[in-house]
C-alpha positions as a printed Julia matrix, in Angstrom:
650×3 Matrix{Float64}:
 -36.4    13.09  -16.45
 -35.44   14.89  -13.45
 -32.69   11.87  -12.47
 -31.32   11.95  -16.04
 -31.05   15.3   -15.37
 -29.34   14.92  -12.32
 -27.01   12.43  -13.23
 -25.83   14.5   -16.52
 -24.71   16.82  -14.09
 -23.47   14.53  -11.29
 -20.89   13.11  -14.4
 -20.25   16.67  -15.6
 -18.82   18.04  -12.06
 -17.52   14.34  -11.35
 -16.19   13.59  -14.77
 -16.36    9.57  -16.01
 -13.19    7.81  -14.48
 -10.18    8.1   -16.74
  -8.79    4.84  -17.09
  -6.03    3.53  -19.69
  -6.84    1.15  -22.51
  -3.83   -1.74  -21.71
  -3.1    -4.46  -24.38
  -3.2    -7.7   -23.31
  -0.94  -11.1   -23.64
  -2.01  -14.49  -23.58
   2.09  -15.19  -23.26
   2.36  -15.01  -19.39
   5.03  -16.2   -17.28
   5.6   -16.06  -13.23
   8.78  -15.77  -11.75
  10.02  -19.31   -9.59
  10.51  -17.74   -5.96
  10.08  -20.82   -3.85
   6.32  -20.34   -3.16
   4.27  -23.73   -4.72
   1.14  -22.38   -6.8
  -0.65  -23.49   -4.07
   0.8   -21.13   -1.9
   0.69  -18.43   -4.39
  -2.66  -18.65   -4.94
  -3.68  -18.83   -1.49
  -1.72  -15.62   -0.57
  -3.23  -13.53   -3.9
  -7.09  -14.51   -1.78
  -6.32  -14.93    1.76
  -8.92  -12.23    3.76
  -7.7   -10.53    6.46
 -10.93  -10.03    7.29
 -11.01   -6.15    4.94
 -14.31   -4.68    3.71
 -12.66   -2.61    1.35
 -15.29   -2.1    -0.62
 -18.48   -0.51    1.02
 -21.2    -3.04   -0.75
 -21.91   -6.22   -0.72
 -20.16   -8.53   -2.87
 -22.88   -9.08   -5.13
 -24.05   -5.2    -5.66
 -20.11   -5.51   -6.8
 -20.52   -8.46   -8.94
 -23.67   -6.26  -10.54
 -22.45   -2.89  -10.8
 -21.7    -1.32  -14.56
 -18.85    0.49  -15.95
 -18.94    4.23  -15.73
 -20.35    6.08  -18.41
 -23.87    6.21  -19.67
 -25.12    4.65  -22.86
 -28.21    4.84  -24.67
 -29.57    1.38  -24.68
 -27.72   -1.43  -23.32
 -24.74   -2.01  -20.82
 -21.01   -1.12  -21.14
 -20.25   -4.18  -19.65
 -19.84   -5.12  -16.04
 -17.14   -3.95  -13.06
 -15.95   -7.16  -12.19
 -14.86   -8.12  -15.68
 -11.15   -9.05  -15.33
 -10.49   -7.12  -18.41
 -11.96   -4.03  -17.27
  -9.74   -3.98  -13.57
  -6.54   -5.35  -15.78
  -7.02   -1.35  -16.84
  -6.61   -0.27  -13.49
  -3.46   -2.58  -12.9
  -5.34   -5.71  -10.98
  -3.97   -8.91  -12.69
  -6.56  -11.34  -13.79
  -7.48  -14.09  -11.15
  -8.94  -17.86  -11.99
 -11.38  -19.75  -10.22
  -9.41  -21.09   -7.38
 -10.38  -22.43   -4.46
  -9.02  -19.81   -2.47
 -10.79  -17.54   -5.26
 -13.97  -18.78   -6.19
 -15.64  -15.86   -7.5
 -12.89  -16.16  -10.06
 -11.71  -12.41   -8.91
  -8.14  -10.46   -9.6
  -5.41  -10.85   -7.63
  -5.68   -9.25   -4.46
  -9.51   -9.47   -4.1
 -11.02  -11.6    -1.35
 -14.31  -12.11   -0.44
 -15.63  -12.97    3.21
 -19.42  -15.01    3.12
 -21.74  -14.1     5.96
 -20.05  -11.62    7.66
 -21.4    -8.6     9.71
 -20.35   -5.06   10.03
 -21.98   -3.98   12.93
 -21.31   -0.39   11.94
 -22.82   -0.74    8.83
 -26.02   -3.32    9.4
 -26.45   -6.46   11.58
 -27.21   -8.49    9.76
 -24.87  -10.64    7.34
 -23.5    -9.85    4.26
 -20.88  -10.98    1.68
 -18.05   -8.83    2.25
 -15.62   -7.93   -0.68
 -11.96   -6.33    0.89
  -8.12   -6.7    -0.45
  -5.96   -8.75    0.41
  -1.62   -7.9     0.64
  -1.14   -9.01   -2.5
  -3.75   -6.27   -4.19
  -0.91   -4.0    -3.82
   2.37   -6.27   -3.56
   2.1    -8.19   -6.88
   4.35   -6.91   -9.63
   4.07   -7.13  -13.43
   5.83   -6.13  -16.47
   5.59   -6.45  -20.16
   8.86   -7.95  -21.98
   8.77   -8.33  -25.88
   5.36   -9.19  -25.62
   5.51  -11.36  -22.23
   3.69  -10.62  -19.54
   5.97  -11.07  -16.08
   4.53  -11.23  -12.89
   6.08  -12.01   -9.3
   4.8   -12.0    -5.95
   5.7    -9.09   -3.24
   6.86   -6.48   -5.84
   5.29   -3.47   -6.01
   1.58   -3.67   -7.81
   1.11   -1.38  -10.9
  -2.59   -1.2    -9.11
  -4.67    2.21   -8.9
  -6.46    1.86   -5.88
  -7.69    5.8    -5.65
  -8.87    5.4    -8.82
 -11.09    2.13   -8.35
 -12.51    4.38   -5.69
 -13.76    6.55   -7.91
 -14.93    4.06  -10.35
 -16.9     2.77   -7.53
 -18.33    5.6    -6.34
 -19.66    6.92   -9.94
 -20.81    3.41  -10.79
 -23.2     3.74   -7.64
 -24.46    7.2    -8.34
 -25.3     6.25  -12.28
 -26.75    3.26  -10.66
 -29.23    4.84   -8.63
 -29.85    7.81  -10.64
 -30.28    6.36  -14.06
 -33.88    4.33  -14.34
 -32.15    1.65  -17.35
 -28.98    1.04  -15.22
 -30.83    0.69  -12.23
 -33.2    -2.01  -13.55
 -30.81   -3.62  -14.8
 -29.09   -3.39  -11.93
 -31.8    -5.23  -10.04
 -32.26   -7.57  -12.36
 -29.07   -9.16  -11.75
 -29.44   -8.64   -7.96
 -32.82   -9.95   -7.66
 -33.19  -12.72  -10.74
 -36.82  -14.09  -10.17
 -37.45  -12.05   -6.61
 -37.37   -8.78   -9.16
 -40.46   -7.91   -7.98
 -41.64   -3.61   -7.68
 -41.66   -3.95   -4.18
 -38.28   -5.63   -3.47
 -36.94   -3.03   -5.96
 -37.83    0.24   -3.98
 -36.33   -1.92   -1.17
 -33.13   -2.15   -2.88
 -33.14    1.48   -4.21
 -33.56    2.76   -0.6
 -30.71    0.49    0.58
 -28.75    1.57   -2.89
 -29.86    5.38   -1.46
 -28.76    4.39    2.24
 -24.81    3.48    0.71
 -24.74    6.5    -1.13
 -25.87    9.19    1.72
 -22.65    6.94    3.67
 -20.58    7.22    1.23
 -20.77   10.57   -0.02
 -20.18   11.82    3.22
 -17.47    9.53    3.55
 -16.39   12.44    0.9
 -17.04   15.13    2.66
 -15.11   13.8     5.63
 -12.11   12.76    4.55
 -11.85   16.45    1.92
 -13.06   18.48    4.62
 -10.41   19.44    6.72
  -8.59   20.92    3.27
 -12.03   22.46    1.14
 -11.57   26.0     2.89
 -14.6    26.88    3.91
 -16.71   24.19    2.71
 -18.12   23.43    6.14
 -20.29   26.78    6.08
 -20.45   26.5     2.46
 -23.04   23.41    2.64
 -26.98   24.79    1.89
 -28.83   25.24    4.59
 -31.59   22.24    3.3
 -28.48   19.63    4.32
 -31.04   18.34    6.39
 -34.16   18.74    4.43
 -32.36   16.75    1.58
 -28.88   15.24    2.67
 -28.24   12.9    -0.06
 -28.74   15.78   -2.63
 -26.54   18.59   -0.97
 -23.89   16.34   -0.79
 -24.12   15.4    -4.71
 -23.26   19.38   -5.23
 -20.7    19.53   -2.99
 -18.73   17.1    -5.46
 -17.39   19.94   -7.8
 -16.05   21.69   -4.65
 -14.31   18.34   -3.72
 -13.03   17.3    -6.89
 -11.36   20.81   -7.82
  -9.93   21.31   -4.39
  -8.06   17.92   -3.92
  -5.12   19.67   -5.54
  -4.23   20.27   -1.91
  -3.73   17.01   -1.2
  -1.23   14.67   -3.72
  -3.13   12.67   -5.62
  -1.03    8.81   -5.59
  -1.92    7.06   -9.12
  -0.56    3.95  -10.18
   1.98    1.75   -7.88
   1.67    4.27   -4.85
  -0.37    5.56   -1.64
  -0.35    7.58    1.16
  -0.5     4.5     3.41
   0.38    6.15    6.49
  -1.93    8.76    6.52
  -4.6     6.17    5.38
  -4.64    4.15    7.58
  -4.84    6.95   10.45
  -7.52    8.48    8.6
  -9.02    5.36    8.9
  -8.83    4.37   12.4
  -8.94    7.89   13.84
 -11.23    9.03   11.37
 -13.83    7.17    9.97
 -14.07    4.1    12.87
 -14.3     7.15   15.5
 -16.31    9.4    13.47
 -14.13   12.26   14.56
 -13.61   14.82   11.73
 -10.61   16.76   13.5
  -8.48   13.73   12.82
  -8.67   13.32    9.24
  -5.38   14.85    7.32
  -4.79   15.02    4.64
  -3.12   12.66    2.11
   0.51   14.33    0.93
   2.77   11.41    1.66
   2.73    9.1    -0.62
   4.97    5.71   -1.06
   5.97    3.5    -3.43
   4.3    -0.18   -2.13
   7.46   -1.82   -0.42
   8.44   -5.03   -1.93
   8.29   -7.67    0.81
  10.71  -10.54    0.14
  13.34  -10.71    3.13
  11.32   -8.55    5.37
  10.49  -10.27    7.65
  13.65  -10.73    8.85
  14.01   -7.07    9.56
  14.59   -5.65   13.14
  12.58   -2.82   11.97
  10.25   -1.96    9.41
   8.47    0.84    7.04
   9.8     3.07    5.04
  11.0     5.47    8.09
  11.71    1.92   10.05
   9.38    2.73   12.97
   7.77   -0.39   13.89
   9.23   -3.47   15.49
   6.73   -5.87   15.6
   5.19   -7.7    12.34
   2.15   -8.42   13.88
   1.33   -4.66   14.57
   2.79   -3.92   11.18
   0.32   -6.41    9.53
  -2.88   -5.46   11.9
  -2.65   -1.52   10.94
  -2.49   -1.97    7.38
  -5.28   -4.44    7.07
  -7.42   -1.72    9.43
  -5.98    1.02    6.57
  -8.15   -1.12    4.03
 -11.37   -1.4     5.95
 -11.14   -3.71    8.25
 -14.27   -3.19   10.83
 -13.2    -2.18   14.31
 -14.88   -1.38   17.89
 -13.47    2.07   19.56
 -15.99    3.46   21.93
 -14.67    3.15   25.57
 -18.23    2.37   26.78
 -18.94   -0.49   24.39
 -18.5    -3.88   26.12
 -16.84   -4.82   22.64
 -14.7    -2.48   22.53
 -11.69   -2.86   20.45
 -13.63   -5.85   18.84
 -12.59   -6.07   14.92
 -12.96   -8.02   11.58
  -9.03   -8.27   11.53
  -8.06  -12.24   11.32
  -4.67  -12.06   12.72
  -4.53  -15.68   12.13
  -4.56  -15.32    7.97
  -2.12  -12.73    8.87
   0.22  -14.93   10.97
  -0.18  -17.32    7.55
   1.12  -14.84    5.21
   3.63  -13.4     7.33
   5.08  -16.88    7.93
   4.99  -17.78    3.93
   6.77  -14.51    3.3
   9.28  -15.35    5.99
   9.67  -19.0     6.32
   9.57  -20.59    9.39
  13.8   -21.69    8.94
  15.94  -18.71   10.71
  18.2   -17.29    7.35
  21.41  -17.42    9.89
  21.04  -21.43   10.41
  22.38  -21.62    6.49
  23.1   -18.32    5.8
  20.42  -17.76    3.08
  17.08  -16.23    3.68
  14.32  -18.9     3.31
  10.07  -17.92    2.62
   9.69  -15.36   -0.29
  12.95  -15.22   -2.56
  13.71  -12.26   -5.08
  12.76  -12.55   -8.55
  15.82  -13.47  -10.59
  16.38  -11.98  -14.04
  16.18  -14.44  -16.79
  18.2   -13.87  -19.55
  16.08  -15.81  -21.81
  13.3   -13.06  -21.22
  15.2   -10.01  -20.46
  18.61  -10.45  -22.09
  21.85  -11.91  -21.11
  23.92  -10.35  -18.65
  27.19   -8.5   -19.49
  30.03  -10.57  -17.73
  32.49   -7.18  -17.65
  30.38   -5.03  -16.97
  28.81   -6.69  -14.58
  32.35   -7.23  -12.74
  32.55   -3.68  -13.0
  29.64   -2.92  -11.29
  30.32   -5.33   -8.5
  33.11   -2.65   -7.97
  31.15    0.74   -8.57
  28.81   -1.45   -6.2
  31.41   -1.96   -3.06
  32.69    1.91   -3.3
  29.41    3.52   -3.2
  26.42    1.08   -2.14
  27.26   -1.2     0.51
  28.09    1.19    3.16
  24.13    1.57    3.49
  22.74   -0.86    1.45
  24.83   -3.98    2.97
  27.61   -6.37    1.55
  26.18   -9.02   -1.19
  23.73  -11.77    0.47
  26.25  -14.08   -0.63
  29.37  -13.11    0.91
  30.78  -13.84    4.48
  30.68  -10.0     5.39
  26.92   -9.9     5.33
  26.33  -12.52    7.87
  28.68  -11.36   10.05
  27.66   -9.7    13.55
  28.13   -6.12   12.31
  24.78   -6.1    11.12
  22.97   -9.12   12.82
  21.51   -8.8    16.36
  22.63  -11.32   19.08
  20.88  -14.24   19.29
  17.75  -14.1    21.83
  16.99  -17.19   23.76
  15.21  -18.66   21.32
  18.92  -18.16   19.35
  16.93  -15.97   16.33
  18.5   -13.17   14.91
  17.2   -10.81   12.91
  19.12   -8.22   10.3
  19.53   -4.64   12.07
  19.59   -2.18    8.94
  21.17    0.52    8.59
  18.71    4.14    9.01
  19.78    7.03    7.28
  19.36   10.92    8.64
  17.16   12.53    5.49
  19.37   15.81    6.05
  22.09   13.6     4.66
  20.23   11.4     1.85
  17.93   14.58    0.98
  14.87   12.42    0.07
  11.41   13.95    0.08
  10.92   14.17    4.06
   6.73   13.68    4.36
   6.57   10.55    4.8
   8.67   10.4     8.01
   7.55   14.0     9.23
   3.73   12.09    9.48
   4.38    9.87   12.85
   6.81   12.78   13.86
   4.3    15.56   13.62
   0.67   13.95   13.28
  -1.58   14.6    16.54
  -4.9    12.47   16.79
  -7.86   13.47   19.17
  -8.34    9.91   21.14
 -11.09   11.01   23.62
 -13.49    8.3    24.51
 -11.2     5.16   22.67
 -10.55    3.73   26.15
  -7.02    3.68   25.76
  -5.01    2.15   28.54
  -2.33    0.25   26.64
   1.41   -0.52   27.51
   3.9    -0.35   23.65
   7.33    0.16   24.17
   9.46    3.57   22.63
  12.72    3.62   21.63
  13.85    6.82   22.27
  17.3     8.09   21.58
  19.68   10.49   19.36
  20.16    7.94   16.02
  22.74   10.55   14.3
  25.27   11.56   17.27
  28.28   10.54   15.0
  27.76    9.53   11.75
  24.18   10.47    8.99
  23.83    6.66    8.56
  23.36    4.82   11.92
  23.82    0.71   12.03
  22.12    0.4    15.57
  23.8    -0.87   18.6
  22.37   -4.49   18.34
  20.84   -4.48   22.16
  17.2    -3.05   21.27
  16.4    -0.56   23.62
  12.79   -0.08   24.36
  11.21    1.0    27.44
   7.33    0.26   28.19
   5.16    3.11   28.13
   1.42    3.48   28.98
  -1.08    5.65   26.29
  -3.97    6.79   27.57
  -6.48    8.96   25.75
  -6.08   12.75   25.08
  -7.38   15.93   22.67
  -3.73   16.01   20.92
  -2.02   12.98   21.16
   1.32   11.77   19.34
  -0.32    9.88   16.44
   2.99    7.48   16.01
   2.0     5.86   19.81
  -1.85    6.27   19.51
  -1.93    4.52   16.39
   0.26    1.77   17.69
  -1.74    1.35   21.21
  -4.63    1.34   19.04
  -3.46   -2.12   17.4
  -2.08   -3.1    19.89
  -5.57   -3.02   21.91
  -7.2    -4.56   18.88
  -4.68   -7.77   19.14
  -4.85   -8.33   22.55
  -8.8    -8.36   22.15
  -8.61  -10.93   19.56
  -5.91  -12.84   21.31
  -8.08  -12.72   24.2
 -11.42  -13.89   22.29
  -9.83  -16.71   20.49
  -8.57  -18.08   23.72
  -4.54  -17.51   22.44
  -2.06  -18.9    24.98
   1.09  -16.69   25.43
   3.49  -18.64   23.89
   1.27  -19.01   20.84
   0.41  -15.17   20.96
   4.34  -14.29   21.26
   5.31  -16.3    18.17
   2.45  -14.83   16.04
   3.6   -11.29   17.07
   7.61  -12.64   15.61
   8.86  -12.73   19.13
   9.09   -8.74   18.69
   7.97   -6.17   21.55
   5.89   -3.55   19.85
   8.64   -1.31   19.71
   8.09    2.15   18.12
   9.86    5.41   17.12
  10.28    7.64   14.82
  13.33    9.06   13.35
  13.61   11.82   10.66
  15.18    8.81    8.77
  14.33    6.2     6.29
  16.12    2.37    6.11
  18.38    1.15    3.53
  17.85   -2.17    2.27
  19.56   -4.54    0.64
  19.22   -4.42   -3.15
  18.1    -7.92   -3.95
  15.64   -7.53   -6.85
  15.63   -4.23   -6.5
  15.56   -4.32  -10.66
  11.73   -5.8   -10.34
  10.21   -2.41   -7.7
  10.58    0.21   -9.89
   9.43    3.61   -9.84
  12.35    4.47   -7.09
  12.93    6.17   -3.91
  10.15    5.55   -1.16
   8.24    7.82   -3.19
   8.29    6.35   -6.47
   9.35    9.56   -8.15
  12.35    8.4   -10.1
  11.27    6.6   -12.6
  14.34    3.89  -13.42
  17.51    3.22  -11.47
  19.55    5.27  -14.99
  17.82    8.62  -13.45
  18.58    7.49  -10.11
  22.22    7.01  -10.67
  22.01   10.51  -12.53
  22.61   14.01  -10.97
  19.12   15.76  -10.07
  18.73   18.14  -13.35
  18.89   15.13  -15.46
  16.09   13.39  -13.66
  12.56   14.08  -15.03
  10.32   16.59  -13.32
   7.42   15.16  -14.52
   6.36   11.32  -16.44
   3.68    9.08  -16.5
   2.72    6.05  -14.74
   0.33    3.31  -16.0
   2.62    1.45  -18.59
   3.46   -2.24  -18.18
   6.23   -2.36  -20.74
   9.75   -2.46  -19.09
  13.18   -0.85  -20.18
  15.3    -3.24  -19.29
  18.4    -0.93  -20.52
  17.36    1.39  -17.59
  15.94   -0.09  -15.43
  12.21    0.78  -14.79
   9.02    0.93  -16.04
   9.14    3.08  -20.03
   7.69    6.62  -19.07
   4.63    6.45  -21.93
   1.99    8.93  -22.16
  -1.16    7.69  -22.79
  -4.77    8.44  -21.89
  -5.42    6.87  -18.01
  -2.2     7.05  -17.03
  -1.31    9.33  -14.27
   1.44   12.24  -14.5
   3.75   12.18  -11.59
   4.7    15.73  -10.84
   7.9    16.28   -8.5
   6.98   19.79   -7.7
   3.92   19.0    -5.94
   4.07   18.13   -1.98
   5.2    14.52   -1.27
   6.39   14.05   -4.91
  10.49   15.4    -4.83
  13.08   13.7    -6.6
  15.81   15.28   -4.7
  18.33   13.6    -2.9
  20.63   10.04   -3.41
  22.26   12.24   -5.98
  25.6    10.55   -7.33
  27.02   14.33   -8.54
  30.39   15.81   -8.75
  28.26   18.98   -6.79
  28.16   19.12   -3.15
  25.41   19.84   -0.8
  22.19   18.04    0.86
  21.47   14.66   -0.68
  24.81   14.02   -2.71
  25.55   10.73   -1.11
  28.92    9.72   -4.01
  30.9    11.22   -6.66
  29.22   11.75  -10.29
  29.44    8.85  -12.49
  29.99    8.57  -16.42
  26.92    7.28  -18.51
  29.04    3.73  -19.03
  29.55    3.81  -15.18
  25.87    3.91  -14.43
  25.34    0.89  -16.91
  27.58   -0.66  -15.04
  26.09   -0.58  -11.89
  22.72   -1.52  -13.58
  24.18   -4.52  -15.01
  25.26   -5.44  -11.83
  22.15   -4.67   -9.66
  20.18   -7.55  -11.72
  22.38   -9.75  -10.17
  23.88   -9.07   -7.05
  26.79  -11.48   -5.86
  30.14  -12.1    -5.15
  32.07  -11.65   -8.31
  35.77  -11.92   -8.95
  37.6    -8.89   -8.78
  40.58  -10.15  -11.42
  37.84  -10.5   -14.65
């Protein structure tokens, strides 16, 4: 009685997950971009070595929905159909996916987390492609590409986790159940209390995993914890949950297609692998996932183009999802991790292909989804001439010159060759007092400080370090990288932009070093790029290839379609919901439907604005052209599904 008890009121402060009810499509259909299915289904599994999910693969495999019933299961987590609601696509049995999991699920067999337990385990993580995989729903088809931006809710299968463990062990039927499935003929009574004390174990780690990463925003919650915290640990934590829950307003909650990466993964490494509380911030930056085709191929990359080399690029983020690592100066392991850079090198060379895109003049690896007519409707010959105009007066002086024509390959925005004769496409950065974008994202590496004491940090990266905006708000780059080696060491208050790139840095070299990686092979898997760093109050421009297929838009995802985008601020929505599959393909974007699930996107709140790009007849901060007409703005749509030369006479 007394857990029933409890866990009525555990799901009263906590509240049942609110996730949408999606209909499905048996008519599906992937985009051709050059990958084989081989390839593609490789890349949706491929581990880079994550444990994104604090259980063991087959607690996972076991766990129930949220939400009590009286007599018999809701059905089971891992259902496809039940993570299709959180925007995972269904996966197959593969065999690169052999527990038949969504995309973007991989699971690692006999692995050990030394932080965690030594022995082994089946780890469960994500993979890249759990959050750069789009979809959309056409007239009843359901589209899906690789390296778009994932309609995915990964905040919220936190939370579906995390109540799904505390019904678990709280409710008697569940829990049986539970063990059932866990323990098949081994179900005896004493093998159970040894699961519910490991089930027990997870929770007290998990929960304040909660506490950890809220506390630094709950005002006063540290000396607002009972005194019995130690008498009964797992308890006290279970009523600080209402105080959680009703103060994350302070940070901005991400929903579907977005995340506070940066801040993630620094909460992450600085965080939770350190155990330092001081360095945990809190999460009010949040991005739209990038889409990835052509990127590899960029000088720099991120949002705020701050990091040079793929390799360290590709390292952090898989540490942002879980990814065990060593940092304890006095460890003889230290800066030992679960990262496989090798996997990473894989997908990094499938995204890029291993031909250089100036041999031909075409980019080779990952190509942009094209738009089909016979799904999305034929193109609009004049108006898509008349776009290619609109296009060249006020888009290609950031966003580049079509990928077709002679002006893009040309050495204005290519660097010079290096001695292995690669080049690699310099873009453009733009000052955010000029564009007027939501700034958070960029102020994080400019004003985050991390506490590295005790790391052992003693690592060379290289800084570019120089005045980006002396002449002009939209800088091109001078085409000789400049970066000069410096040496991070540990401190109390440390620039989080270099820790956090030493840090990886430390963590590569360690693997390099343990799998015995000769230089030359060690240089090519890092893309022949120094770890180069900065960190301008700036974000890229990109070229628009595909950019029909990444909606929401602006790093932050808070436009909702590329109409609002091409529209003067007060027409663009301060609020709408994300969650829906179904496309507009008049306006570009996903259709802003309210439904129950999805989650409302509020430009008022920190991280969220929707200022700035602003095509107005107006003047001040962020107007970057001249106002169109509504039949102007269609015709820049029309031409933004398919970017190319066109002929200027039609």
């Amino acid at each position: 009685m007394k857990k029933i008890i409890l866990a009525a009121f555990v799901i009263s402060v906590a509240g049942c997950a609110q996730i949408p009810t999606l209909p499905t499509s048996n008519n599906i259909t992937w985009l051709d971009q050059g990958w084989t299915e081989q390839e593609r289904q490789k890349f949706h599994h491929h581990s880079q070595g994550t444990m994104t999910l604090p259980i063991p693969y087959e607690w996972f495999a076991a766990l129930e929905q949220p939400g009590f019933t009286l007599f018999e299961s809701k059905g089971l987590i891992i259902e496809n159909g039940y993570l299709a609601r959180l925007g995972f696509i269904t996966g197959e049995v593969t065999p690169y996916n052999q527990a038949g999991l969504p995309v973007g699920f991989s699971v690692d067999y006999n692995v050990t987390n030394p932080a965690i337990s030594k022995t082994t385990f089946n780890a469960i993580g994500l993979t890249c492609a759990a959050c750069h995989t789009g979809q959309m729903r056409v007239n009843g088809t359901s589209v899906r590409y690789d390296g778009g931006p994932a309609m995915t809710n990964l905040s919220e299968l936190t939370s579906v986790l995390s109540i799904a463990l505390i019904e678990t062990y709280v409710d008697d039927s569940k829990f049986k159940r539970f063990s059932q499935r866990i323990l098949g003929i081994t179900n005896t009574e004493n093998n159970q209390k040894n699961l519910r004390k490991s089930l027990k174990h997870t929770l007290e780690n998990q929960l304040q995993g909660i506490v950890r990463l809220e506390e630094l925003h709950l005002a006063g919650l540290r000396g607002e914890i009972r005194k019995d915290i130690k008498e009964n640990p797992f308890r006290s934590r279970i009523k600080t949950i209402k105080d959680i829950i009703q103060d994350r307003k302070k940070a901005t909650t991400e929903g579907f297609t977005r995340l506070d990466a940066l801040n993630r993964i620094g909460n992450a490494v600085f965080g939770t692998a350190t155990g330092n509380l001081k360095n945990i911030a809190i999460t009010d930056a949040p991005v739209n996932y990038p889409h990835l085709w052509n990127t590899s191929w960029f000088l720099w990359v991120q949002y705020d183009a701050s990091i040079m080399g793929p390799m360290i690029r590709n390292s952090g983020e898989a540490l942002g999802v879980a990814a065990y690592v060593k940092l304890d100066q006095n460890a003889p392991d230290n800066f030992n991790s679960s990262v496989k850079l090798d996997n990473l090198f894989w997908m990094e060379s499938l995204l890029g292909g291993t031909i250089p895109p100036t041999r031909d003049k075409k980019f080779y690896g990952l190509q942009p989804p094209q738009w089909r007519a016979d799904i999305f409707g034929k193109i609009d010959g004049k108006k898509h001439a008349q776009g290619a105009k609109l296009y060249a007066e006020l888009c290609q002086a950031c966003h580049l010159p079509p990928m077709d024509s002679e002006q893009f390959w040309s050495d204005a925005y290519w660097t010079k060759p290096d001695e292995r004769n690669l080049s690699y496409l310099d873009l453009p950065i733009v000052d955010i007092n000029y564009i007027g974008t939501d700034p958070q994202e960029a102020l994080v590496l400019i004003n985050r400080k991390v506490d590295t004491t005790n790391i052992g940090l003693n690592t060379t990266v290289y800084l570019e370090n120089k005045e980006w905006f002396t002449k002009s708000p939209v800088y091109f780059g001078s085409k000789n990288t400049d970066c000069k080696p410096v040496t991070v060491v540990d401190g109390k208050a440390e620039l989080f932009s270099l820790s956090l790139g030493a840090t990886v840095q430390s963590v590569n070299n360690h693997w390099y070093k343990t799998h015995n990686t000769p230089k030359s092979q060690q240089n090519k898997m890092n893309g022949y790029r120094k770890n180069c760093l900065r960190a301008p109050f700036a974000y890229k421009a990109r070229p628009l290839n595909g950019i029909w297929a990444t909606a929401p838009f602006l790093h932050n995802g808070s436009v909702p379609n590329i109409y609002t985008l091409l529209s003067p601020v007060q027409e663009r929505p301060n609020k709408f919901y994300l969650g829906s599959l179904d496309y507009d393909t008049k306006k570009m974007g996903y259709k802003m439907i309210k439904a129950k699930g999805f989650f409302e996107l509020d430009t008022a709140i920190t991280g969220n604005s929707n200022k700035g790009h602003e095509f107005s007849d107006t003047s001040g901060k962020g107007v970057i052209g001249r106002g169109l007409s509504e039949e102007e703005r269609y015709q820049l749509i029309e031409y933004l599904k398919d970017i190319r030369v066109v002929d200027n006479n039609v």
